[in-house]
Steps between C-alpha positions, in 0.01 A plus 500: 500500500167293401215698424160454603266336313255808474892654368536201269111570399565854430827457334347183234186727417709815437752312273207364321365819471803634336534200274186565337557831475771507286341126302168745473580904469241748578336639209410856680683729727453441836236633633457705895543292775160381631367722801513361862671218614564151372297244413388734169253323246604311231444766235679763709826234506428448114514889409787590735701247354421646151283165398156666441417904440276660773258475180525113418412460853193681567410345170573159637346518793200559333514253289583246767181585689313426181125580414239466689401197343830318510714371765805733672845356351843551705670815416823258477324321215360827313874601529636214335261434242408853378742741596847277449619498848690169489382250718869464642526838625143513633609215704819680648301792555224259729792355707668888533152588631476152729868603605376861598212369683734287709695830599209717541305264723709206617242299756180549265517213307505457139165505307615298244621086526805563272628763710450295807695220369777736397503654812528170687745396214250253369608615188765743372397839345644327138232191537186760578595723223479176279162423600356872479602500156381166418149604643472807292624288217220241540240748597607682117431145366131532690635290824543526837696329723584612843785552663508142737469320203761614301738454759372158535560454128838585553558277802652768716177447790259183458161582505432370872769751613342788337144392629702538841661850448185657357301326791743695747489827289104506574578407869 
């Protein structure tokens, strides 16, 4: 019987998901299950998977919003760089969140353009979790690149076909 493709969806990010899981163990317990319903926040993925201690993130968190003199950083980035989550998992834990926000709200659409295009099947979930680790990789090195254009780099989407899809995304 052939699936749907939000089944296919579901079924590529979960078996990614339990790749990297086992290519990148937990280094804590897990921790509760986040309160409410899904989407959680990042951090609350990252501690119930066992990836950060309630501690490490309230401690990144602050140091992601920086001083008052310096600019806010993503708390995927502080993550990474100072508190060893490895940028592989924090990029299966962004598409489990993208995946939940499908479920939970199915006609909002995505906030984000890689999780448009892998929700129109632009893209696979394997290709975007390529190019969220190669943007915190070139943001450690001081870069940033967004999304569109490493996609473009790639060759999966020319450039005039993501001008399109982002065009349509702002309606």
């Amino acid at each position: 019987m052939p699936k749907t493709p939000y089944e296919q969806l579901h079924a590529a990010i979960l078996d990614l998901f339990y790749e990297t899981v086992s290519r990148y163990p937990p280094p804590h317990a897990p921790g509760a299950e986040p309160a409410g319903d899904p989407p959680f926040r990042l951090g609350d993925y990252l501690v119930y998977q066992g990836y950060l201690s309630p501690r490490d993130l309230r401690s990144a968190i602050q140091q992601s919003q920086g001083d008052s003199d310096a600019k806010p950083v993503p708390l995927g980035f502080t993550l990474v760089r100072r508190y060893n989550v490895p940028a592989t998992v924090l990029a299966i834990i962004l598409l489990i969140q993208a995946l939940d926000r499908m479920e939970q709200t199915p006609k909002l659409p995505p906030h984000f353009l890689g999780e448009q295009l892998m929700r129109e099947a632009y893209i696979t979930p394997e290709q975007l979790a390529v190019v969220l680790e190669e943007q915190v990789s070139d943001f450690e090195q001081g870069q940033w690149k967004r999304i569109g254009d490493l996609i473009a780099n790639h060759g999966w989407l020319d450039t005039d076909s993501l001008t399109m899809i982002v065009r349509d995304m702002r309606g």
